[in-house]
C-alpha positions in Angstrom: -89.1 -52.9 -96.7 -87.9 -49.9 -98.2 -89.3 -47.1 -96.3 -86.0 -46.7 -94.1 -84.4 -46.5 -96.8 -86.4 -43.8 -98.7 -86.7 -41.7 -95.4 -83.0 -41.9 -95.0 -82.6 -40.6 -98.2 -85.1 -37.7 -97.8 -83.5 -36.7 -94.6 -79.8 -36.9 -95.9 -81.5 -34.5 -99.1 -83.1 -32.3 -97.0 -80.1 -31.3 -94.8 -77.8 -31.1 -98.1 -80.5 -29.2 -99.2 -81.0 -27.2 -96.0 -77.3 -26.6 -96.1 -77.2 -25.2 -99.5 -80.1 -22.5 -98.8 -78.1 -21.6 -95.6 -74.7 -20.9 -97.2 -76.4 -19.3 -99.7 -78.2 -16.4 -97.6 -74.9 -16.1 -95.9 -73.0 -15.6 -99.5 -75.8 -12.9 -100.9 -75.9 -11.4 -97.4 -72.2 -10.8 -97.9 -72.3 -9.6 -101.3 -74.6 -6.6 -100.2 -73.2 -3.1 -100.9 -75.1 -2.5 -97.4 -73.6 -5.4 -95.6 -70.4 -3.9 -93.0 -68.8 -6.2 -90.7 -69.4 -5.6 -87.1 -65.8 -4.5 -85.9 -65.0 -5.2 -82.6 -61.6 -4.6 -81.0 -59.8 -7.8 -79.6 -56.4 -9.7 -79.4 -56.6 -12.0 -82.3 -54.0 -14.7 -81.3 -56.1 -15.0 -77.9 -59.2 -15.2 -80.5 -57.5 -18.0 -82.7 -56.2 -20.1 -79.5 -59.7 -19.8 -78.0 -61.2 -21.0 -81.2 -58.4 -23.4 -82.1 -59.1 -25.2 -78.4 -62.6 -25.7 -79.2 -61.5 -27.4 -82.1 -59.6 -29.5 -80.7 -62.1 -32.3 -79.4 -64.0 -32.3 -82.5 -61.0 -33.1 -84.5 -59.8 -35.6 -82.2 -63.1 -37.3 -82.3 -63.4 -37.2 -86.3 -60.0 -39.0 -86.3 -57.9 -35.8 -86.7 -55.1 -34.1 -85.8 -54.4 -30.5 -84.8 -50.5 -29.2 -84.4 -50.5 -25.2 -83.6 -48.3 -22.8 -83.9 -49.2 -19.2 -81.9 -47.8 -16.4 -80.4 -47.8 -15.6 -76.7 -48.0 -12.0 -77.7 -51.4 -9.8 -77.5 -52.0 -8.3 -81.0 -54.8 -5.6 -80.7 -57.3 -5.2 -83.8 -60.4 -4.5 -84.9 -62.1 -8.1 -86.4 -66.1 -8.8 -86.7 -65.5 -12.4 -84.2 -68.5 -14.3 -85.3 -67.5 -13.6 -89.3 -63.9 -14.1 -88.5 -64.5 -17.3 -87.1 -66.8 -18.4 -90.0 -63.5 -18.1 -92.3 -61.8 -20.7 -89.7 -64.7 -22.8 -89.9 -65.1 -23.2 -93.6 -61.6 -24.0 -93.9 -61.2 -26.3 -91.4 -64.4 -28.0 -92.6 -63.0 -28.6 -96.0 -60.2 -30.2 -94.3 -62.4 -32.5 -92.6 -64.5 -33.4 -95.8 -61.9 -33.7 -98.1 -59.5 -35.8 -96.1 -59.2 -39.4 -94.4 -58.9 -39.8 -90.6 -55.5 -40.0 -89.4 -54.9 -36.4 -91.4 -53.1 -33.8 -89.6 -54.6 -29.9 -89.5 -52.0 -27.1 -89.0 -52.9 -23.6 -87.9 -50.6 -20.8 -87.0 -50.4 -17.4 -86.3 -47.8 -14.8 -87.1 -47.4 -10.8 -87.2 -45.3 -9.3 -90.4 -43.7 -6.0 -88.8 -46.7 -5.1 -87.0 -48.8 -4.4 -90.2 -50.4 -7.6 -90.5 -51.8 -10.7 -89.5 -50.9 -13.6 -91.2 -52.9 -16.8 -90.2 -52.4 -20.0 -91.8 -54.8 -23.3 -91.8 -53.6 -26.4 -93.6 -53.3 -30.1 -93.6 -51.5 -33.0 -94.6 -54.1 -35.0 -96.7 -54.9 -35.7 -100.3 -54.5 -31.8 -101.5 -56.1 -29.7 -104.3 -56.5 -30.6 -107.5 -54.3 -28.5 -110.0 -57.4 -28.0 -112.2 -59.2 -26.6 -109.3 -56.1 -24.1 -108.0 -57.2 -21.2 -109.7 -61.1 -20.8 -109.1 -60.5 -22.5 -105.3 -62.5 -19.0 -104.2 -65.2 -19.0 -107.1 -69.1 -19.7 -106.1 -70.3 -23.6 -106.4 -66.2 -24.9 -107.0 -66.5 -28.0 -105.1 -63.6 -30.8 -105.3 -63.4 -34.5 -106.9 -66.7 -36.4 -105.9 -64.1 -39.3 -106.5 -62.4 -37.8 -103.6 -65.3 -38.3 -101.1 -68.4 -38.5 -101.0 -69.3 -35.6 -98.2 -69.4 -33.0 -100.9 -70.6 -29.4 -99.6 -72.5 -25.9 -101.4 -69.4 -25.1 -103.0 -69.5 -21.5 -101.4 -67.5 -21.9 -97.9 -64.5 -20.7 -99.6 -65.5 -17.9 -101.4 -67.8 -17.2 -98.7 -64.6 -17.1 -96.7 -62.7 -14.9 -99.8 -65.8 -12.4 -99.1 -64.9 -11.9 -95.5 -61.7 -11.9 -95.3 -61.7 -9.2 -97.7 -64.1 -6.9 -95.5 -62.0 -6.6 -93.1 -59.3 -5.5 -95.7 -57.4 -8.5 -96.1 -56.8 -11.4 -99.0 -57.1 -14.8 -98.7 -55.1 -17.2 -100.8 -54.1 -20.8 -101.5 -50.6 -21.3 -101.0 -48.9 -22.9 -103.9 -46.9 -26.0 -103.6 -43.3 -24.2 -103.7 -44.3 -21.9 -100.7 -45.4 -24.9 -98.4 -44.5 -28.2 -97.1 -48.4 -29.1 -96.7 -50.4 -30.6 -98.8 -52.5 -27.9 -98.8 -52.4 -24.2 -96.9 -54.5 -21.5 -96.9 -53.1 -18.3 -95.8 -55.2 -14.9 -94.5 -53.5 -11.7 -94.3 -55.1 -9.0 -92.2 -54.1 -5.8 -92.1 -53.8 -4.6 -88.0 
């Protein structure tokens, strides 16, 4: 009678656990003195659209919204895509855990007198925790478990931190005074 239950359970451990040896290859990989990102030359706003309308289905169907803000301009730079897109995803993903359906996700795009990029993924949900504010990027931080119950590795973020900063750039969360979300992430990359 309880076997479905017990193999439910292994299955759900497995890919938690799965997960966990996954992100963690990907954060050591990172952390490499060897590692370089492969740099290839591309217009970034055409990259975060691109990515950004692939989203868009996915959110829809987990009960989400997406609002978008981009330029029509073509900003040239040198970005590794699949990493680059790895630091969208992880946010994103946290937006999707940590949040009820109905939430909205905001993502825009602006250049800062053509030295950088700045790109910036938030939402309108639940927030961070001010406890949690200052070690957001650190290995293994995950949020409340009260919060929900689809907790992650705790290394997307500073998986994303690592990243970012190969290519030259910072990530950071926003605090409240400099945004109207709930919470926003913003990545500055130097063009």
């Amino acid at each position: 009678e309880n076997m479905q239950k017990y193999l439910t359970t292994i299955y759900q451990k497995s890919n938690t656990l799965s997960e966990l040896i996954n992100s963690f290859y990907e954060f050591s990989k990172l952390d490499h003195p060897e590692f370089k990102p492969v740099l290839e030359k591309g217009d970034i706003c055409e990259y975060f659209r691109e990515y950004l309308a692939g989203k868009y289905e996915e959110l829809e169907l987990a009960g989400f919204h997406l609002e978008t803000d981009l330029p029509e301009q073509q900003v040239e730079m040198e970005f590794d895509h699949m990493q680059l897109k790895r630091v969208f995803e992880n946010i994103i993903t946290n937006s999707v855990k940590h949040n009820r359906r109905g939430t909205t996700v905001y993502a825009s795009l602006f250049v800062e007198k053509e030295e950088n990029v700045i790109i910036r993924i938030g939402d309108d949900g639940v927030g961070i925790q001010d406890s949690l504010r200052e070690s957001i990027f650190e290995p293994f931080v995950v949020g409340d478990e009260s919060r929900n119950s689809k907790q992650g590795t705790g290394l997307g973020l500073a998986i994303a931190q690592r990243i970012v900063n190969l290519h030259g750039g910072t990530i950071r969360l926003l605090t409240p005074q400099e945004t109207e979300k709930s919470t926003e992430f913003e990545v500055r990359l130097p063009v």
